[in-house]
C-alpha positions, 0 to 999 in steps of 0.5 A: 541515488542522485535526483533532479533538484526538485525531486525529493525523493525516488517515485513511488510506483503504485499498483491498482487495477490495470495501472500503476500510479506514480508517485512523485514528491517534490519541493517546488511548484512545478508541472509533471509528466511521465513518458513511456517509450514515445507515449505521454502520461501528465498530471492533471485535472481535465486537461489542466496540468497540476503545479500546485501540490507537493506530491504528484500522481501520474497514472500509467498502464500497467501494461505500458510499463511493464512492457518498458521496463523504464520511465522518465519523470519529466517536470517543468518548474514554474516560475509564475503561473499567470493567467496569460503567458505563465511562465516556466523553466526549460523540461528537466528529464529523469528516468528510472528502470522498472522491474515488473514482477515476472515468472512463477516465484514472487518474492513480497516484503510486507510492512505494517503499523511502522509509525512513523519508523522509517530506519528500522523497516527499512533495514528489515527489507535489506534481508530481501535486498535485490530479491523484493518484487513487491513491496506492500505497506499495510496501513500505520505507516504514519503514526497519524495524520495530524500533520501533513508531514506524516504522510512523508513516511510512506515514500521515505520507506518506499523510496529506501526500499524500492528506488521507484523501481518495483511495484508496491501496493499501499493499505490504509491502516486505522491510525491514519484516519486519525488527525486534522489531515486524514480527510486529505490523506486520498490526495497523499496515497494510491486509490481508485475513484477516490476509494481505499479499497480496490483490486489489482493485479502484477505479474501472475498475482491478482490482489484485493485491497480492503479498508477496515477504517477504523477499530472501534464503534463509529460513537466512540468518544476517541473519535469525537464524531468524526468518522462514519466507518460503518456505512463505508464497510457496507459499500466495501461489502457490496464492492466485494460482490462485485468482484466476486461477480466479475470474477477477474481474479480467475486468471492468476494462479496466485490471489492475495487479500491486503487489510490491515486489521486481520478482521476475521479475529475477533477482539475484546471489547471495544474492538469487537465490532461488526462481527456479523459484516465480516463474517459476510467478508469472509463468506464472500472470500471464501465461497467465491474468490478464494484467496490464498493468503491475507496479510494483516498487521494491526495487533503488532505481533507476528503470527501465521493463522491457518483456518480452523485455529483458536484465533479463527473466529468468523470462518478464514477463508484463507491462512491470515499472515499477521506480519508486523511488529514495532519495537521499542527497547530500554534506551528508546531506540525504536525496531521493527519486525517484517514480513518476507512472503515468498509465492513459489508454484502453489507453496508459500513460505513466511519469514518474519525478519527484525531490522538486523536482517535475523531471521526469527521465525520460518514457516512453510504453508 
């Protein structure tokens, strides 16, 4: 795809609540809108156009897009943001066509715990090619957040696939609160009101974001009291009831849960933690929302967990799709296995695929 100058890659087109964020990586110090039919969306912070950032957000009615079916990134480079008369280059313009998720049957590839693999992920998807309606990166994207750059991963693997033109849905992973930068990685990926967990909704699918953070005891030693992951699972658990209050995903026929740690299973020490909070998840899911499918990575393996099973350990409300798997052979090269889900009129099949496009394992739900 051949881009604007300072593009550096195809937009990234985020799904959360009624909008979709759109996520543009660039080069260069520039001003950035996006126009929709005669409609205008910028970039900016209490009416003050954004310039000094490496990735803009440019938030759009889903409603507005879907109905366009395009948009056009619209930017300004800046030549010297002065106080008084800044001054700037003449508006580059770029439009993308958009491919809302329509109809009774969705097609979902699901990428977790890449770290830092962006190839093989990506070949992974090819399996699907033309078929994907939506895209969904499960946390590990980044192997951590130690440097800014990391952070790149995630539109690399959305450019590759999507080509800014169908929707994806982004997780944040355990890994990714790791490193100098993870306090920052709000600003570098979709959210809601600042929050990592939210809801959303494409085409007939409604869908529940959720945030584990991170794996182990807040006091581990390998965080060095950096994190407070427990108080933030509390006010998850209070945003779960609201949901389950509002009752919104009533409208959809299909309801999915994406969280990157499969919390209804419970590992071996240390990882065995907030077993009696998420069990309340579980009992909020399952009482209430009743979701169709949760789609987890986190344990690097691939595995389709039906309710009642050994691995069930809290009460799934649901069948548990554990879809990712980073390779790595003898010579070093680095795979990857992915997940194809496919929602048809009430019946859901799981493929997990390798990066040579081999179908390794089919099962119908």
């Amino acid at each position: 795809m051949n881009l604007p100058e300072l593009i550096r890659m195809a937009p990234a087109v985020f799904a959360v609540g009624d909008e979709y964020q759109i996520m543009v990586p660039v080069s260069a110090d520039c001003l950035m809108w996006v126009e929709i039919n005669d409609e205008s969306y910028y970039d900016e912070s209490n009416g003050i156009l954004r310039s000094r950032t490496t990735l803009h957000r440019i938030s759009v009615p889903c409603q507005a897009l879907d109905d366009a079916k395009a948009y056009t990134v619209c930017y300004r480079k800046i030549i010297d943001r002065k106080p008084y008369f800044p001054e700037t280059e003449d508006v580059v313009r770029h439009q993308f066509r958009f491919r809302p998720v329509q109809g009774d049957k969705i097609h979902i590839f699901h990428i977790s715990d890449a770290h830092n693999r962006v190839e093989s992920p990506v070949q992974a998807a090819k399996a699907m090619e033309g078929k994907i309606d939506l895209l969904v990166l499960n946390g590990d994207i980044p192997d951590h957040s130690g440097k800014l750059e990391n952070f790149d991963a995630i539109y690399r693997i959305c450019a590759e696939i999507t080509q800014g033109s169908i929707p994806c849905v982004f997780s944040r992973g355990n890994h990714d609160m790791r490193g100098a930068f993870a306090e920052n990685i709000a600003d570098y990926t979709p959210t809601q009101h600042g929050n990592s967990y939210f809801t959303f909704h494409v085409g007939k699918l409604w869908g529940l974001v959720l945030d584990c953070g991170e794996d182990k005891e807040d006091a581990q030693a390998e965080y060095g009291h950096t994190i407070c992951c427990h108080a933030f699972r509390k006010r998850q658990t209070q945003f779960l009831k609201k949901v389950a209050q509002e009752q919104e995903y009533k409208h959809y026929p299909y309801k999915v849960v994406i969280v990157h740690k499969p919390f209804t299973y419970v590992q071996k020490p240390p990882f065995d933690i907030e077993q009696d909070l998420y069990r309340e998840w579980c009992d909020i899911l399952k009482k209430e929302i009743q979701p169709d499918l949760m789609l987890s990575g986190h344990l690097h393996r691939t595995a389709v967990w039906m309710p009642g099973c050994p691995e069930d350990h809290l009460g799934q409300p649901c069948p548990v799709v554990v879809g990712a798997k980073p390779l790595k052979d003898e010579d070093g090269k680095l795979g990857f296995i992915g997940s194809a889900i496919t929602l048809d009129n009430g019946k859901i099949s799981v493929q997990f695929v390798d990066d040579k496009q081999n179908i390794l394992e089919s099962i119908q739900i």
